[in-house]
C-alpha positions in Angstrom: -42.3 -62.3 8.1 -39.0 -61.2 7.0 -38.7 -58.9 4.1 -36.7 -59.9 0.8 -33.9 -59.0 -0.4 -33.5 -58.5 -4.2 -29.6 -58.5 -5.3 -29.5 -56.0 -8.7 -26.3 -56.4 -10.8 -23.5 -54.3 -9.3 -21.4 -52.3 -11.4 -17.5 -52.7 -11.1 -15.9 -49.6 -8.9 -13.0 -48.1 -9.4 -10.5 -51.0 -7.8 -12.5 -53.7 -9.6 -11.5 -55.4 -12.8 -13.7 -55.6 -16.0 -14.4 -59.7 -17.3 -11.1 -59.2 -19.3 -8.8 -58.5 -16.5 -8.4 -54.7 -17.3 -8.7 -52.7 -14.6 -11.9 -50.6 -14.6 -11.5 -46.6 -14.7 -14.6 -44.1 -14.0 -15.4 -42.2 -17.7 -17.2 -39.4 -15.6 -16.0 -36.3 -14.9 -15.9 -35.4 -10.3 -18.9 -33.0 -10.4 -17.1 -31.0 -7.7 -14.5 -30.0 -9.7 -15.5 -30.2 -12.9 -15.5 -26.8 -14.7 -17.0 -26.5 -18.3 -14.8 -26.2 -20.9 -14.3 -22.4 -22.5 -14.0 -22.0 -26.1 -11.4 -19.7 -27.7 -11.4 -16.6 -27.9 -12.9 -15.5 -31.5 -10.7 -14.1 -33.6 -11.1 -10.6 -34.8 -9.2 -7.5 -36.4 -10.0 -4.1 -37.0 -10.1 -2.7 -41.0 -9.6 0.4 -41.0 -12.7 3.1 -42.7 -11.5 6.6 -42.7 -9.9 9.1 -40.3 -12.3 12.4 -41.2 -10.3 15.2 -39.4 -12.7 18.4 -37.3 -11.5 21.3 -36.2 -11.0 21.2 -32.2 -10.7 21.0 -29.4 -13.4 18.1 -28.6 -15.3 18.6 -25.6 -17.3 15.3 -25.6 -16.8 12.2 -27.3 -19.3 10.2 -29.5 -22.3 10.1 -28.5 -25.2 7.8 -30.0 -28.5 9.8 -29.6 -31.9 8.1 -31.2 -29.3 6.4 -33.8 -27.4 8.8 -35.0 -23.8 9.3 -33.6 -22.4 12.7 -32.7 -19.3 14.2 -31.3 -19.0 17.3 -29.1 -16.6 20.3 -29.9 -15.9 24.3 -28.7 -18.0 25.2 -32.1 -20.4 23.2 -31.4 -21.9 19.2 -32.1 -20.5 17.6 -35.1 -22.6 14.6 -36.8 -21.3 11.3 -37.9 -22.1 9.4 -41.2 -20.4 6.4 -41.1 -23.0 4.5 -43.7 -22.4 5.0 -47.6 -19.5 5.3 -50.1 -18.2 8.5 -48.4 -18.6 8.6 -44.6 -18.8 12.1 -43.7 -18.8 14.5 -40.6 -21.1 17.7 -40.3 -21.6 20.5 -38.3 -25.0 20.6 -36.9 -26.8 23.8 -35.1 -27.9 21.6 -32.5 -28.9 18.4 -31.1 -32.1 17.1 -31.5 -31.7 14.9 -28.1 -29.8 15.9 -24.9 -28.3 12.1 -23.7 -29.5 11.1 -20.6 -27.6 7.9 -19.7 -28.0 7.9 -15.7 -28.8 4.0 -16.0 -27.7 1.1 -18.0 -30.2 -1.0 -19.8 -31.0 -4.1 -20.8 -31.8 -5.4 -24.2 -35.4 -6.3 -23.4 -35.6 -3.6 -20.8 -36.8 -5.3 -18.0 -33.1 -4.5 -16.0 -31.2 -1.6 -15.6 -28.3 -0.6 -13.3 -26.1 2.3 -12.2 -23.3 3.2 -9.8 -24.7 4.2 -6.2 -22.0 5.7 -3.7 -19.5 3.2 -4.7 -22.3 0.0 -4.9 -23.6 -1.4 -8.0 -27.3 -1.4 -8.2 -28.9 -3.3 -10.3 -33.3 -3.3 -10.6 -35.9 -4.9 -12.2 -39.0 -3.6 -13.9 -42.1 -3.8 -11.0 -45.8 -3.0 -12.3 -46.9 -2.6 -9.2 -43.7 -0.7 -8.0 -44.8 3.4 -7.6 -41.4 4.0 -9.1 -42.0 1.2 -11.6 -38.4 -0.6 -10.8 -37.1 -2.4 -7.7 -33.9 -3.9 -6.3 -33.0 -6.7 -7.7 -29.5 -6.7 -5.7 -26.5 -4.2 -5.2 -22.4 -4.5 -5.1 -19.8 -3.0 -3.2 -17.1 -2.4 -5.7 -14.0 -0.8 -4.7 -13.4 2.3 -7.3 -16.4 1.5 -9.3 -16.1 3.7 -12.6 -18.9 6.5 -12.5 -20.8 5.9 -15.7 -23.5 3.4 -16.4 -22.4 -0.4 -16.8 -23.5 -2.6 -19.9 -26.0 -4.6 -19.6 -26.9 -8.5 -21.6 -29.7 -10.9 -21.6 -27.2 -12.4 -18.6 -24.3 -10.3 -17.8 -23.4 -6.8 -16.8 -19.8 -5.1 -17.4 -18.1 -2.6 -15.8 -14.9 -0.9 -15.2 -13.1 0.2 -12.0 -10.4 2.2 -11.0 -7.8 -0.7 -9.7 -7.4 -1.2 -14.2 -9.3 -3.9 -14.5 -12.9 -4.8 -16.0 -15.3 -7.2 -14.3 -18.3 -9.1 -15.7 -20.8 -10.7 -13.1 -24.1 -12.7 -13.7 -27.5 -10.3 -14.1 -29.1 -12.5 -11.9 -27.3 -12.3 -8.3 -24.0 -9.8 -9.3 -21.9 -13.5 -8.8 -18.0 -12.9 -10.6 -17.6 -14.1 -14.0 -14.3 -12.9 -14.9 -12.1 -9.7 -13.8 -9.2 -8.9 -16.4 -6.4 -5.8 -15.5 -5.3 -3.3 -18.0 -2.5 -1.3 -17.9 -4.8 1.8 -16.7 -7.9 2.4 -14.8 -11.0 1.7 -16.7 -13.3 5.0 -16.0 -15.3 5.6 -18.9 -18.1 4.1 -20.5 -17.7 1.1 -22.2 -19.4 -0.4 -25.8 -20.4 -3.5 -26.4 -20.0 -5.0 -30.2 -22.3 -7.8 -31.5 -21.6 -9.3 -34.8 -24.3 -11.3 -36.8 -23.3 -14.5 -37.3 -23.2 -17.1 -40.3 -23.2 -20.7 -40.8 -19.3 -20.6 -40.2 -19.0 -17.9 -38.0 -21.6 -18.0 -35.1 -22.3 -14.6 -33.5 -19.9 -13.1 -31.4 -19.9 -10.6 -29.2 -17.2 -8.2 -27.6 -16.6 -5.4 -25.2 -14.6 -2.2 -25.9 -13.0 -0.1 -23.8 -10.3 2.6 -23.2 -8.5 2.5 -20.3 -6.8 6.2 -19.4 -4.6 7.9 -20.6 -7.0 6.9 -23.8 -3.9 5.9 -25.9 -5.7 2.7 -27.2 -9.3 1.1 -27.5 -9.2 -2.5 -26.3 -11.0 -5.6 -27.3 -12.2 -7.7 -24.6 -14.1 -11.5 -25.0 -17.5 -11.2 -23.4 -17.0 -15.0 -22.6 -13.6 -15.1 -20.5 -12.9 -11.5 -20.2 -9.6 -12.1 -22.5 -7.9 -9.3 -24.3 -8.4 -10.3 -28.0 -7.4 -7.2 -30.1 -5.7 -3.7 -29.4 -6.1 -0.5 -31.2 -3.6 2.1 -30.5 -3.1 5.9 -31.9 -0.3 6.0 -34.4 0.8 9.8 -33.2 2.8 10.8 -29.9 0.1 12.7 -27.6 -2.8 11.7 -29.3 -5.6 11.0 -27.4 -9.3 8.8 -27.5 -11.6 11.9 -26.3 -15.1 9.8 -24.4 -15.7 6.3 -25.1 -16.3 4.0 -28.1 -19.5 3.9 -30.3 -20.3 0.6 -31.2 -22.6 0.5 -34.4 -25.2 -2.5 -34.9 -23.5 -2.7 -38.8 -20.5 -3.7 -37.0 -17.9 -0.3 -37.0 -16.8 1.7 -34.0 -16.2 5.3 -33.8 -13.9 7.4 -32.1 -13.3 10.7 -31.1 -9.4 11.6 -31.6 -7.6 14.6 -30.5 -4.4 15.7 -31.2 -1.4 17.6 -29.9 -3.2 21.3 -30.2 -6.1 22.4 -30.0 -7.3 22.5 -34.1 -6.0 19.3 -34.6 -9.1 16.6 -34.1 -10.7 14.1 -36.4 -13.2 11.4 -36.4 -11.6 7.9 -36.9 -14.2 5.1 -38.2 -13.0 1.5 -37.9 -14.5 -1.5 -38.9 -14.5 -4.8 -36.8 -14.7 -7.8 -38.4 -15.4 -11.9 -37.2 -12.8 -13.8 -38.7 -14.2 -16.9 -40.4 -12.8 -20.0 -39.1 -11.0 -22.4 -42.3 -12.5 -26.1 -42.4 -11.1 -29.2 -43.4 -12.7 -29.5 -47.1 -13.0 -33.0 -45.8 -15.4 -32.4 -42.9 -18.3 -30.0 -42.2 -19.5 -29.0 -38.7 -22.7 -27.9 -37.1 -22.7 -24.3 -36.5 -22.1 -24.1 -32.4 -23.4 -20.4 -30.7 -20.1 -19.2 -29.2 -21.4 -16.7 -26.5 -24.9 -16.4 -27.2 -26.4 -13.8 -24.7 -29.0 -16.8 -23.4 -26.1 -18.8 -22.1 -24.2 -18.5 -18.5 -22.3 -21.2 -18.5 -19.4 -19.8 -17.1 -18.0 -21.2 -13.8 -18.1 -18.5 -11.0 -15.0 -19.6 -9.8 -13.1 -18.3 -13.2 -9.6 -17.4 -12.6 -8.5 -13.6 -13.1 -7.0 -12.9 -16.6 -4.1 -11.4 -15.1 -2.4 -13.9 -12.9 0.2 -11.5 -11.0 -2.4 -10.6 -9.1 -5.8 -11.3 -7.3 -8.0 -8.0 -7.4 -9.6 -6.8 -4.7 -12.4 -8.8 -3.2 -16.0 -7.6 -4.5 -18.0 -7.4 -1.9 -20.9 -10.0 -1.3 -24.7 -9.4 -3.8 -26.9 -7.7 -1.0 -30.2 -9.4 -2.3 -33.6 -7.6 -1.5 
């Protein structure tokens, strides 16, 4: 017995016409090229605190230690108070923790990662590990900076010796974004979150200071685009370390000057520009780069388009 047939209705293709004659086009995006669209970049600008000036010459820069920020010198650890009407900077005997930053973590500590003989390696927390951790997966990177990288809920960033700064998925070390500098990126960087509000969702950026340490740089978390510059006002000055990035939103830097006395503390604040609405129209607040999402495509394009950076080399999974 032969089997049946059941016609369905067929809808019109791309070189049929509609019932009036128009000609029918496809309202959905090629899935294999399709790349998510990015939102701006948010807007931000620094306010400046106060510049507390130390006696020098600086021989570490700030340093966040059990939540208090300090900042080395030849006399010995100075101590940051940012908070309060009057943000001040004391000399302190000693400190009451010794850093130990070998590996950078994530928020929930379940990851952490460090730089390995030129190899990223990232690891996971194991309760049935002996060592408690295991590899999760590793990158070659070509002049990978020799500090600890930052870690997210989805990303880590780091910095490398060709000037530019890469961010890659947690999960597999897959390229996000590389941006170039005008310098290579060596030291430490911060990131800044800012609590969001109903017009403002939160935000989040990375700061670095790419050598000579003239200027601390803004970057997106999202794209990896340059949104804001800092730069020392004097001829020679110099950013001693890298950038403390407080949860109250303001970032600390070590200066030092021309000689050897001349040093100070510089305390800036960075602030989320709220976005102006039509009085005529309200919006549902939108999370901007929330650390949950990873919606980035991996095929982003490099910030700088002069030039292609070196190739990573490919996640080396366990």
């Amino acid at each position: 017995m032969a089997g049946l047939a059941i016609a369905g209705p067929t809808l019109p293709s791309a070189a049929q016409t509609t019932s009036s004659g128009a000609g029918f086009q496809n309202q959905f995006p090629d899935p294999l090229t399709y790349q998510p669209p990015r939102p701006d970049p948010p807007e931000l600008q620094f306010e400046s605190v106060t510049d507390i000036g130390i006696v020098g010459p600086l021989v570490s820069g700030p340093r966040d230690l059990d939540g208090a920020v300090y900042v080395g010198t030849a006399a010995g650890p100075v101590r940051v108070n940012w908070a309060g009407p009057t943000p001040t900077a004391e000399r302190v005997a000693f400190l009451a923790t010794e850093p130990s930053a070998d590996w950078g973590l994530s928020p929930d500590r379940s990851h952490r990662a460090k730089p390995v003989d030129g190899r990223l390696v990232v690891q996971k927390a194991c309760k049935g590990c002996g060592s408690g951790w295991r590899r999760r997966w590793r990158l070659r990177v070509p002049g990978l900076a020799p500090v600890p990288p930052v870690m997210t809920a989805k990303r880590v960033y780091f910095g490398s010796s060709d000037n530019r700064i890469y961010g890659v998925r947690r999960k597999n070390g897959h390229r996000l974004w590389a941006t170039a500098l005008e310098g290579r990126v060596l030291r430490e960087l911060a990131l800044w979150v800012a609590t969001g509000t109903e017009r403002a969702p939160q935000v989040a950026a990375i700061l670095a200071v790419p050598e000579p340490g003239a200027e601390l740089v803004v970057l997106d978390v999202y794209s990896g685009s340059v949104v804001l510059r800092y730069r020392l006002a004097e001829e020679g000055d110099v950013i001693v370390g890298s950038p403390v990035a407080t949860p109250d939103g303001y970032v600390i830097l070590a200066r030092q000057g021309y000689t050897e006395q001349d040093a100070s503390v510089i305390i800036l604040k960075l602030v989320h520009m709220e976005p102006e609405l039509p009085p005529a129209e309200e919006t549902a607040p939108t999370s901007y780069n929330p650390e949950t999402s990873d919606e980035v495509a991996p095929g982003a394009p490099v910030a700088d388009p002069r030039a292609d950076p070196p190739a990573l080399g490919s996640p080396k999974m366990p």
